[in-house]
N, C-alpha and C positions, 0 to 999 in steps of 0.2 A: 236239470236236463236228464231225463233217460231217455232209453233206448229195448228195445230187446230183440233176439232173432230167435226163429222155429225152425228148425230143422225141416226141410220138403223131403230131399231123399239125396241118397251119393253124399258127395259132399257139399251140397245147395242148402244153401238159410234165404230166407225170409227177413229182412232187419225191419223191424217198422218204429216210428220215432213216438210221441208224445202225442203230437196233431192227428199221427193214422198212415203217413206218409211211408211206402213202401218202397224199398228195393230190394234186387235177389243178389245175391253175392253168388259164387263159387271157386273153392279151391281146384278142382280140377275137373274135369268130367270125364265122365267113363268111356274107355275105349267106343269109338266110332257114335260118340253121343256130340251134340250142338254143347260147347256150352253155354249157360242162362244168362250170365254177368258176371260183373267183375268180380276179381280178387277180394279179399279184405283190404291186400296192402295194396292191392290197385284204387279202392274206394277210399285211402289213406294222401294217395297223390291226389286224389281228384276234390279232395276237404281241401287241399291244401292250395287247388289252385281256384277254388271256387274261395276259400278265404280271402288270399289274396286279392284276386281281382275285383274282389264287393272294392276292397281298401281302396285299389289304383283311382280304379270309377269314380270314388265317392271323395277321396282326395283331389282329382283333378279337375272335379267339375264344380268343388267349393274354390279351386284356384282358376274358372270362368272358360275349364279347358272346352272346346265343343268335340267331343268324342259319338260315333257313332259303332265303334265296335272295341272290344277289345279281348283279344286271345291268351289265353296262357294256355303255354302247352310245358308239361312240365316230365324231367328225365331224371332217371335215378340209378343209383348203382347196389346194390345189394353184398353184403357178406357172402361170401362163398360156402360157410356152414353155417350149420344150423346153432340158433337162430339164424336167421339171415335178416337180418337187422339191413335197415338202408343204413349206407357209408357213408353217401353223395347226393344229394339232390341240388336240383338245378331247374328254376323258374324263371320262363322268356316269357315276357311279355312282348306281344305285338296292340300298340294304340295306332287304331285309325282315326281320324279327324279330320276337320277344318282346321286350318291355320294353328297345329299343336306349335306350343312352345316346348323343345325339347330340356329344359330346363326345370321348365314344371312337372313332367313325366318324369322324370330323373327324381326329382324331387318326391314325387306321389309313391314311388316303388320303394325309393330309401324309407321314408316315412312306413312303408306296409311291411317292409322288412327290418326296421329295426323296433316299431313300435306297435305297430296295431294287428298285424295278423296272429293270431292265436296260436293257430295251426303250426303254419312254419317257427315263429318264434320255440315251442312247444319242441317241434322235431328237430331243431339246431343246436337242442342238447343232448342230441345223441348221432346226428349225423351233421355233416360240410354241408351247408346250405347257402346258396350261392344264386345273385338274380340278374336277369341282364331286359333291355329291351328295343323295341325299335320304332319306331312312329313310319307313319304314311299317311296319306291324302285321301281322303276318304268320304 
């Protein structure tokens, strides 16, 4: 797996992957400027919850879940110096469904949390990583 970024201008890159696939990150933008995109550590949560929910999905639908949507929105806390290292993070899932078994969901996030997500397993050695979730009708 690589990766690389180009500098545009400020503090704006370019990251593009292996396939071609492009996004702009930005650390901050210049006085009275739009910024472009995310953070780096903001594209750090967003790996994390895109890792994740590949797992839930694919966990719960080999356990016959019928799912039609499923959210993570995920929240973090940072060091207060620099670095500023996340301290806390914290991944909620929301599964919508048919007739979910809450039990299986329970199951599917344990399973993405202790075993299969890269991401989070990865950042749990250096920050409190912590998951909850909630099902609905859907």
């Amino acid at each position: 797996m690589q990766v690389s970024s180009q500098w545009i201008d400020g503090m704006c890159f370019a990251a593009t992957n292996e396939n071609g696939h492009t996004v702009i990150m930005e650390g901050a933008a210049a006085e009275g400027s739009v910024k472009r995109g995310p953070s780096p550590m903001e594209m750090l949560l967003m790996g994390v919850a895109g890792c994740s929910s590949i797992d839930v999905v694919m966990i719960a639908e080999k356990q016959r879940q019928q799912i039609s949507d499923c959210r993570a929105t995920v929240t973090a806390k940072r060091a207060d110096s620099v670095p500023k290292v996340f301290t806390e993070i914290h991944i909620h899932f929301k599964v919508i469904g048919r007739d979910l078994s809450e039990s299986a969901i329970a199951r599917a996030v344990q399973m993405s949390a202790e075993k299969y997500c890269s991401a989070s397993i990865m950042l749990s050695k250096a920050a409190k990583v912590t998951h909850s979730f909630e099902t609905a009708e859907g």
